[in-house]
N, C-alpha and C positions, 0 to 999 in steps of 0.2 A: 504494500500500500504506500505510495504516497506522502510528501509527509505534507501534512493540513496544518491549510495558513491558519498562522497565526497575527493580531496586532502586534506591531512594535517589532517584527522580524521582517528582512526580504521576503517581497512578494512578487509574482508579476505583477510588472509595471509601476513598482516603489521597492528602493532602497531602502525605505523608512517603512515599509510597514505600515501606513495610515487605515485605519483600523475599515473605512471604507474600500480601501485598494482587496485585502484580505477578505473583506467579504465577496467583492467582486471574485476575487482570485477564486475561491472557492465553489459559488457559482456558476463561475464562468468553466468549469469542466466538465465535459461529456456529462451531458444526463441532470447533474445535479440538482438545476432548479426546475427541470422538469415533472423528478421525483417530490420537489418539496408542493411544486404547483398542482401535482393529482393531488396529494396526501388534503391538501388544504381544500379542492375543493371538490375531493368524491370523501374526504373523512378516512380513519386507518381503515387499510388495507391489511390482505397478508402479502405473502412476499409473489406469491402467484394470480394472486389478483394486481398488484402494482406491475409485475412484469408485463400483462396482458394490457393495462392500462396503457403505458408508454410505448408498446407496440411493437417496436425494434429493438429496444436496449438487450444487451445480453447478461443471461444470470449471472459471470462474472460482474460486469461493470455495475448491475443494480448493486450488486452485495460489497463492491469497494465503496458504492458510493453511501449506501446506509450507512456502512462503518464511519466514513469518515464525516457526515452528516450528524449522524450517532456522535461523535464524538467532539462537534462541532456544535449541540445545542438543540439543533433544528429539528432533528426527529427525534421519537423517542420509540423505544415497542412496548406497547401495553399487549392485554388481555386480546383483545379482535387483533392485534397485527403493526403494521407501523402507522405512527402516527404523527402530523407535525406537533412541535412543543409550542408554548405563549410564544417563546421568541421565535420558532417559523413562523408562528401566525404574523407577527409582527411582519416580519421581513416579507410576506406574501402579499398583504395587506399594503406595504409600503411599495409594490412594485405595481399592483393595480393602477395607478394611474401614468405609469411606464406603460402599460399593456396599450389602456386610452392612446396614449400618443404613439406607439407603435402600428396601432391602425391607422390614425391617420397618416403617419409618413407611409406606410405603405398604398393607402389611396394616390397620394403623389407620387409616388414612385411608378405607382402604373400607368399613370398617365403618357403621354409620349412628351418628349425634353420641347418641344414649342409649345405645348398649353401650359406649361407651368410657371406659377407666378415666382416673381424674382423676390417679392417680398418676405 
């Protein structure tokens, strides 16, 4: 496995560690906020039903990425299977309006480069 950023240590894309770079960094690897984005909004899973949820991942990479999610805060395993924790909810919840604007860039972006306003 991996070793899972941490604040205040090298991350991608910071020498320093800034405690948002680290969560990016973490994120931002195969799968990761994929897994945290079903958990949050189908509720825990087992590991067979997440697998089938995300479609493509493979049983290795779901089970690196629990672990290090796991160990990371974000999920947790109860009783029904995994689950996001208060602070994945957080971090889900705080990307929702990332999601908002990722649709609209992507409305522009389909458009062809002459209708697009320069503003």
């Amino acid at each position: 496995m991996a070793r899972i950023p941490v604040p205040g240590t090298p991350v991608r894309g910071s020498k320093s560690g800034s405690a948002i770079m680290a969560l990016f960094d973490l994120l931002g690897r195969r799968w990761a906020m994929g897994v945290v984005w079903v958990l949050s909004e189908q509720g825990p899973c087992s590991f067979s039903q997440l697998e089938a949820a995300c479609e493509t991942i493979s049983p290795a990479v779901l089970n690196t990425r629990l672990k290090e999610l796991r160990a990371a805060g974000l999920v947790v395993k109860e009783e029904g299977g995994y689950a996001v924790s208060k602070l994945g909810r957080e971090v889900h919840a705080s990307l929702l309006p990332l999601a908002a604007t990722s649709r609209k860039w992507a409305a522009l972006v389909d458009r062809p480069i002459e209708r697009r306003s320069t503003r």
